[in-house]
C-alpha positions in Angstrom: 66.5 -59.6 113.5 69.9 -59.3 112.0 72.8 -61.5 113.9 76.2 -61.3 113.7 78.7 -63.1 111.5 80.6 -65.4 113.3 84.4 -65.0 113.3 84.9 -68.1 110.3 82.0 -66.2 108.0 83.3 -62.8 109.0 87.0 -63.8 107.6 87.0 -66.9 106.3 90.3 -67.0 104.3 92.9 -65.3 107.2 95.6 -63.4 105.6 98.9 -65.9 105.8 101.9 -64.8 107.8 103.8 -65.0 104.0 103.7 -67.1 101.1 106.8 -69.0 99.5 107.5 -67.6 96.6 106.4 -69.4 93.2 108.3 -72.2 90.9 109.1 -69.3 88.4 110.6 -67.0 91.4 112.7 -69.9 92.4 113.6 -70.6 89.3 115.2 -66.9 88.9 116.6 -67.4 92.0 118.6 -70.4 91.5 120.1 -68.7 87.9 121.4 -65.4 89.7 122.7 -67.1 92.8 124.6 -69.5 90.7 125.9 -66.5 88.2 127.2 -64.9 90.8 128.8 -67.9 92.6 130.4 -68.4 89.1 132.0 -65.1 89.1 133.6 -65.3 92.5 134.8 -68.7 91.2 136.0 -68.2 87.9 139.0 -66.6 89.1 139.9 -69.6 90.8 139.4 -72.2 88.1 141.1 -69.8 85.5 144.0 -69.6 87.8 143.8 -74.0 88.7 143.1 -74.7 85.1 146.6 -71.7 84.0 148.8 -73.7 86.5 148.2 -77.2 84.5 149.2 -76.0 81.2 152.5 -75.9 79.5 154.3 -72.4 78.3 152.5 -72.6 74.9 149.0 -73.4 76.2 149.4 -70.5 78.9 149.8 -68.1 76.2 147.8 -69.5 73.0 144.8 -71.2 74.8 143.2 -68.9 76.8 139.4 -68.3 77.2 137.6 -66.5 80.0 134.8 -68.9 79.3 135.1 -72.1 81.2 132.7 -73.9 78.9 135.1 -73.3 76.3 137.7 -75.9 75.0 140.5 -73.9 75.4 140.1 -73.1 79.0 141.0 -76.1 80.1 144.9 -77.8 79.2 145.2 -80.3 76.7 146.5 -82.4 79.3 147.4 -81.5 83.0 151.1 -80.5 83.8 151.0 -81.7 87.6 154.9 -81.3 87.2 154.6 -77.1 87.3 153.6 -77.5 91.4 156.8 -79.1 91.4 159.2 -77.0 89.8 157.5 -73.7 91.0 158.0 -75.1 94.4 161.7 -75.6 93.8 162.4 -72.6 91.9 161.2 -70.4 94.1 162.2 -72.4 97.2 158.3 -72.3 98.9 159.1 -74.7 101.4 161.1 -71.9 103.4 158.3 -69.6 103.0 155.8 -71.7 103.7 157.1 -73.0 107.2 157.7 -68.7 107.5 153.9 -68.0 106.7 152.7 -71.0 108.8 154.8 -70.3 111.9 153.7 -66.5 111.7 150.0 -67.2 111.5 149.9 -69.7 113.9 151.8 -67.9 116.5 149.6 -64.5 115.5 146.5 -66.4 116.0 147.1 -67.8 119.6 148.7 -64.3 120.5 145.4 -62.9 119.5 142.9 -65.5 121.0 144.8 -65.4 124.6 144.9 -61.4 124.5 141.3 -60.9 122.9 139.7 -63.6 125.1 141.1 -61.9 128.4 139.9 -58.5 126.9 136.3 -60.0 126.0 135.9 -61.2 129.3 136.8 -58.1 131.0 134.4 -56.0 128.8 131.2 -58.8 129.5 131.7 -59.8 132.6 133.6 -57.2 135.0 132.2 -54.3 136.4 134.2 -51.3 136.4 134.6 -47.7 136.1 134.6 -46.5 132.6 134.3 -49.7 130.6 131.5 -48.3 128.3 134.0 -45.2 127.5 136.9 -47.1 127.4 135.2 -50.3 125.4 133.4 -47.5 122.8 137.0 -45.9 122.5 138.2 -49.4 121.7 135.7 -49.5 118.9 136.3 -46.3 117.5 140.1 -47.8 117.1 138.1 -49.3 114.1 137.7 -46.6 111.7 142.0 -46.0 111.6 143.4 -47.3 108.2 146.1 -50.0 108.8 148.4 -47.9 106.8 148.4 -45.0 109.9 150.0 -47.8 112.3 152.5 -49.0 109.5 155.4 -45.9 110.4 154.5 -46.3 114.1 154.8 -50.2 114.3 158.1 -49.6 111.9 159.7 -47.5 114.8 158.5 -48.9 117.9 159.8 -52.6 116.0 163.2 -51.1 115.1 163.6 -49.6 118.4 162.5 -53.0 120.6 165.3 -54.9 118.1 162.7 -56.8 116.8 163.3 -56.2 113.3 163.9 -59.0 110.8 162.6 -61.3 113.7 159.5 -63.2 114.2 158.4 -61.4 116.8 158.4 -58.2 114.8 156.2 -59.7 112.6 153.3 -61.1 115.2 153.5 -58.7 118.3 152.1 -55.7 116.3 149.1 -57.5 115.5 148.9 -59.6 118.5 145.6 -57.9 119.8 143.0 -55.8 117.6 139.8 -54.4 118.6 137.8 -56.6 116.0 138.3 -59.9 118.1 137.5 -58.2 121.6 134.2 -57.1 120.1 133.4 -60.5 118.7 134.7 -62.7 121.5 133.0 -60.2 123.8 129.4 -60.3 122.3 129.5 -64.0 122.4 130.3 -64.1 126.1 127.9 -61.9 126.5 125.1 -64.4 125.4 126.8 -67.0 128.3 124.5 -67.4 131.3 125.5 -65.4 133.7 124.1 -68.2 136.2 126.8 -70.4 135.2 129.7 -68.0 136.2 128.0 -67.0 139.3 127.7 -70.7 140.3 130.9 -70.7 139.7 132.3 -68.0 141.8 130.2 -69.2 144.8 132.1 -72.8 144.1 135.9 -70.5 144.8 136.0 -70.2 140.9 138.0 -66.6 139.9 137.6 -64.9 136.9 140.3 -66.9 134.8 138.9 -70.3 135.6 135.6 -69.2 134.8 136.9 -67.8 131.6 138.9 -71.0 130.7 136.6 -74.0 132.5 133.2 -72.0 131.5 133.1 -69.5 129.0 135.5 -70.8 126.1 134.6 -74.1 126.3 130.8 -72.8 125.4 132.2 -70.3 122.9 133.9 -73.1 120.1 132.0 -71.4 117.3 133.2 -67.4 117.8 136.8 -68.8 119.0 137.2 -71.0 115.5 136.0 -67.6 113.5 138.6 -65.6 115.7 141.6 -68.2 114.9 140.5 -68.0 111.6 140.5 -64.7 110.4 143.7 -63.9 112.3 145.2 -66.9 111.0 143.5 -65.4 107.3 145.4 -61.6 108.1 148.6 -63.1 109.1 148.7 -65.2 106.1 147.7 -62.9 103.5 149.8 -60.3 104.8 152.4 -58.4 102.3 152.6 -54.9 103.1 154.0 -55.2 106.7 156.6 -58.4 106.2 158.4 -56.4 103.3 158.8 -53.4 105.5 159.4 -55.6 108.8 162.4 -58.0 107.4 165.2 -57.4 105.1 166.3 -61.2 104.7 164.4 -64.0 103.1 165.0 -65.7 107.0 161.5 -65.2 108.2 159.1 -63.7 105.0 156.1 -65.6 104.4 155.0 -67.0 100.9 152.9 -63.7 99.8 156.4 -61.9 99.3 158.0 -65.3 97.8 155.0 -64.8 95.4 155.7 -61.5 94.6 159.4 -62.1 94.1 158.4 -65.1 92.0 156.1 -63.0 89.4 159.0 -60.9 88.7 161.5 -63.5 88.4 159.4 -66.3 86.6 158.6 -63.4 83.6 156.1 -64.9 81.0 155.7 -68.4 82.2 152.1 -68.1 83.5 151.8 -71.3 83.8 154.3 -71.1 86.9 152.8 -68.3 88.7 149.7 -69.4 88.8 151.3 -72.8 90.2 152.9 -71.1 92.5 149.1 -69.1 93.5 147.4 -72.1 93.6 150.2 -73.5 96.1 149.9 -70.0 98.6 146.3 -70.5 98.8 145.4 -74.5 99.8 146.5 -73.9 103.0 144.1 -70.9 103.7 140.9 -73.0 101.6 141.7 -76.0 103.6 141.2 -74.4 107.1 138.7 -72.5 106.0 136.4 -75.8 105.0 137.5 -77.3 108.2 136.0 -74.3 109.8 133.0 -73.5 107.8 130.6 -74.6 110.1 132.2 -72.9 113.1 132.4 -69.9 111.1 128.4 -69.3 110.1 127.3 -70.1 113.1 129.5 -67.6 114.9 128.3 -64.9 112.8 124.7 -65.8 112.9 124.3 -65.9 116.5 126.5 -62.6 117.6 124.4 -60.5 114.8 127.3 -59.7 112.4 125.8 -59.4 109.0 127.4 -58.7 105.4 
C-alpha cells in the first residue's frame, strides 16, 4: 500500500524568504552608488579645491576630473577665505542670515507644534476638512504668495525689518503635517494619564509629546533653518538696505563685483555653505530617523 510523503520528503528544500544577492551583484552595487555619490560631490570639491587657488590657477588649471593634477592648486591659498570675507564684508551678512534662520525656525516649531497637536490629538468639527485643505496649501508655487506677502509686509511697516523677513514663513503646512504624523505615533495612554493627573493640552504637548518627538523636531528646525538660509528671492524683494540681507544676496552682489577672480567666489561659496553642512552633520541622525519612522520617502 502506497503511504504518504512526509512533509521533509514532500519539500525537502523550502523556498527561502529571499536570497542576498551574489559577490558580483554587490560588486555592481558598490561602483554605481559610489558614481553617483561622486557626482553629487564633485561640485563641492571643484568649488573647495577653486577657492584655494590663486587668479592664474583659477583660470589655467582647471579639470573637471578630480583625479587629474590640475584639479587640485599647486599650493592652497587659505588667505582667499580671508580677503573674500573682508571684501565683501560677510560678517554683517552672516550675523543677518544666522539671526533670520534662527528666529524663522523657532517661529516655525512653536506655531507648527501647536498646529500638530491640534490636528492629532483634539477632536473637533471639521479637522479632516480643514487639515486636507491645509495640505492642499501644498501644491501653490511660492512665487503665488511672493506679491501678497510684498503687500501685506509693506502695509504692516515691516519692510526692510527682520520681522518682514521671518513672519511670512513663520508657519507652513509641511511642518504641521510632519510634526503631526509623529504625534500621532505617541501613546495616546500617556496623554490620557496625563489629563486624568490635571495635565491640559499644552503641558501634555510640552512635558509629553515633544520631549518624545527629538527626531521629527531636529528635522523640522532643520529644514526651516535650511529655507531661511538659502533664501534669495524674498530678502531682495523684502529689504532695500544691506541692514538685515543675509549672505545669499551678499553672494550675489559679490559675483558681480568680484568679476573674473573665481578663486574668490568660490571662497566666498564655500564660506555661505559651512554653516548649513555643519548643522546638518550634527543633525544627521535626528534627521533619518525622523523620516524613516513618519513614512516620508524620496
Amino acid at each position: 500500500m502506497a503511504t504518504e510523503p512526509r512533509p521533509s520528503e514532500a519539500n525537502p528544500r523550502p523556498t527561502e524568504p529571499g536570497r542576498r544577492p551574489g559577490p558580483a551583484a554587490r560588486v555592481v552595487a558598490y561602483v554605481v552608488l559610489c558614481a553617483g555619490a561622486l557626482m553629487f560631490v564633485l561640485p563641492f570639491l571643484y568649488m573647495a579645491s577653486t577657492s584655494l587657488k590663486t587668479s592664474a590657477e583659477a583660470v589655467t588649471r582647471t579639470s573637471a576630473v578630480p583625479f587629474s593634477p590640475d584639479f587640485w592648486p599647486s599650493a592652497p591659498r587659505w588667505v582667499n577665505y580671508a580677503e573674500a570675507w573682508a571684501r565683501a564684508s560677510f560678517s554683517l551678512y552672516l550675523r543677518n542670515s544666522l539671526v533670520t534662520a534662527l528666529v524663522t525656525a523657532a517661529a516655525t516649531l512653536a506655531t507648527s507644534s501647536l498646529a500638530a497637536y491640534a490636528f492629532a490629538r483634539i477632536r473637533f468639527v471639521g479637522s479632516r476638512v480643514v487639515f486636507s485643505v491645509l495640505l492642499a496649501t501644498l501644491i501653490i508655487p511660492e512665487s503665488v504668495y511672493l506679491v501678497p506677502n510684498f503687500i501685506l509686509v509693506t502695509r504692516a511697516g515691516l519692510f526692510d525689518t527682520l520681522a518682514g523677513l521671518t513672519v511670512p514663513f513663520a508657519a507652513n503646512a509641511f511642518s504641521i503635517f510632519l510634526l503631526r504624523q509623529f504625534f500621532t505615533q505617541v501613546p495616546a495612554e500617556l496623554t490620557d494619564s496625563a489629563r486624568v493627573d490635571g495635565a491640559g493640552h499644552v503641558r501634555s504637548l510640552f512635558s509629553i509629546v515633544l520631549p518624545l518627538s527629538t527626531a521629527p523636531v531636529a528635522t523640522l528646525v532643520f529644514l526651516s533653518f535650511l529655507g531661511s538660509w538659502n533664501s534669495l528671492q524674498w530678502p531682495l524683494v523684502a529689504t532695500r538696505t544691506a541692514r538685515w540681507r543675509p549672505i545669499t544676496v551678499a553672494l550675489t552682489t559679490f559675483t558681480s563685483d568680484a568679476g573674473p577672480q573665481n578663486q574668490l567666489i568660490m571662497a566666498g561659496a564655500m564660506i555661505a555653505i559651512i554653516p548649513v553642512v555643519a548643522l546638518y552633520v550634527a543633525a544627521q541622525k535626528q534627521f533619518t530617523e525622523a523620516i524613516a519612522r513618519t513614512g516620508i520617502k524620496g
